[in-house]
N, C-alpha and C positions, 0 to 999 in steps of 0.2 A: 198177246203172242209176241209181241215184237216188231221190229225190222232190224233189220243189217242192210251196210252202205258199203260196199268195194270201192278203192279207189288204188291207184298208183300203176295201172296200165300204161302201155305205152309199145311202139316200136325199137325195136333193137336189132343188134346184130351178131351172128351165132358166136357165144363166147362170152358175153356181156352177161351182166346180173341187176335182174330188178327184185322190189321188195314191193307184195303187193298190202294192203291194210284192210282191216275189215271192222267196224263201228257199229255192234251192236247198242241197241237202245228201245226200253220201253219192257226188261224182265230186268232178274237176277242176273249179272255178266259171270260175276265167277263160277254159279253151282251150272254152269253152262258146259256142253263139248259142243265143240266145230270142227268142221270139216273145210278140205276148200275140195274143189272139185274143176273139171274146165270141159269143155265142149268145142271141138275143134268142127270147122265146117262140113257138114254133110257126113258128122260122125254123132254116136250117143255120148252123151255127159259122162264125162267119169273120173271117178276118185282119182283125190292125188294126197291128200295128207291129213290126217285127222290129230285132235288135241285133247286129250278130259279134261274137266275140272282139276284133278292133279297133274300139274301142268306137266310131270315128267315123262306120264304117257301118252306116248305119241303112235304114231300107224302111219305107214307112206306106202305109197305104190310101189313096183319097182322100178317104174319108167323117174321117180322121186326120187327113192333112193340115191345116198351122197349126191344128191348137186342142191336138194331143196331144204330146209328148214321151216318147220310151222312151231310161232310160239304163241303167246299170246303175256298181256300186260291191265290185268283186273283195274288197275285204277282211273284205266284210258280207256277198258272196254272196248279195247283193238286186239284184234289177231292179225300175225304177221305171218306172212307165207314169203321165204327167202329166196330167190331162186338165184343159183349160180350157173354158168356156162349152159346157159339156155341154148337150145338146139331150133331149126327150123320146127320141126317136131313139137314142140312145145307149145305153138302159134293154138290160140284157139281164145272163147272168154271163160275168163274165170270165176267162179260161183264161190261164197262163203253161204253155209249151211250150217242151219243151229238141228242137231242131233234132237231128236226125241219129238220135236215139234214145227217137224219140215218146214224151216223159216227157210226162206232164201233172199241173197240180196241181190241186186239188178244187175251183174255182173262187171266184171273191166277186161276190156281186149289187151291180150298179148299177142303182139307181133313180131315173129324172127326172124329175118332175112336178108341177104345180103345187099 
C-alpha cells in the first residue's frame, strides 16, 4: 500500500506563502493521483487540491482556487501543494492522500495568524 510523509508546515502570517511536500514511498509514484486535503479544528476534513497521474490535471476547491497550486515531481516522488496569501482561514492540518487506495499521511499544521 504504501505511506506518504507531509512535511513543510509551519506558522505564518495572513498574506505569507508556504509550500507544503508530500514523500510518497513503497508503490508506483507516477501511475499515482493525490490529493491534499486539511482539517481545521472542530471542523470535518476537506478537500483542497487534487493531481492525476497526468500531471496537467488538476481539481482545487474554491476556497484553492488562485492562491494554491498542487504539482507534483515523479523522480522525488514529492507532491507540492503552493500556497500563496494564506488567510487565518486556511489554519488547520494538512493531509496528502493517495486516491484509489485511501493512503494518508500523518499530516503538517498550518498556522495563520497575526
Amino acid at each position: 500500500q504504501g505511506h506518504l510523509v507531509e512535511s513543510g508546515g509551519a506558522s505564518v502570517q495572513p498574506g505569507d506563502s508556504l509550500r507544503l511536500s508530500c514523500v510518497g514511498a513503497g508503490f508506483t509514484f507516477s501511475d499515482a493521483a493525490f490529493s491534499w486535503y486539511r482539517q481545521a479544528p472542530g471542523k470535518e476534513r476537506e478537500h483542497v487540491a487534487t493531481i492525476y497521474s497526468t500531471e496537467t490535471l488538476k481539481e482545487y476547491s474554491d476556497s484553492a482556487k488562485g492562491r494554491f497550486t498542487i504539482s507534483r515531481d515523479n523522480r522525488r516522488s514529492t507532491v507540492y501543494l503552493q500556497m500563496t496569501d494564506l488567510k487565518p482561514e486556511d489554519t488547520g492540518v494538512y493531509y496528502c492522500h493517495r486516491m484509489n487506495y485511501d493512503t494518508w499521511g500523518q499530516g503538517t499544521q498550518v498556522t495563520v495568524s497575526h
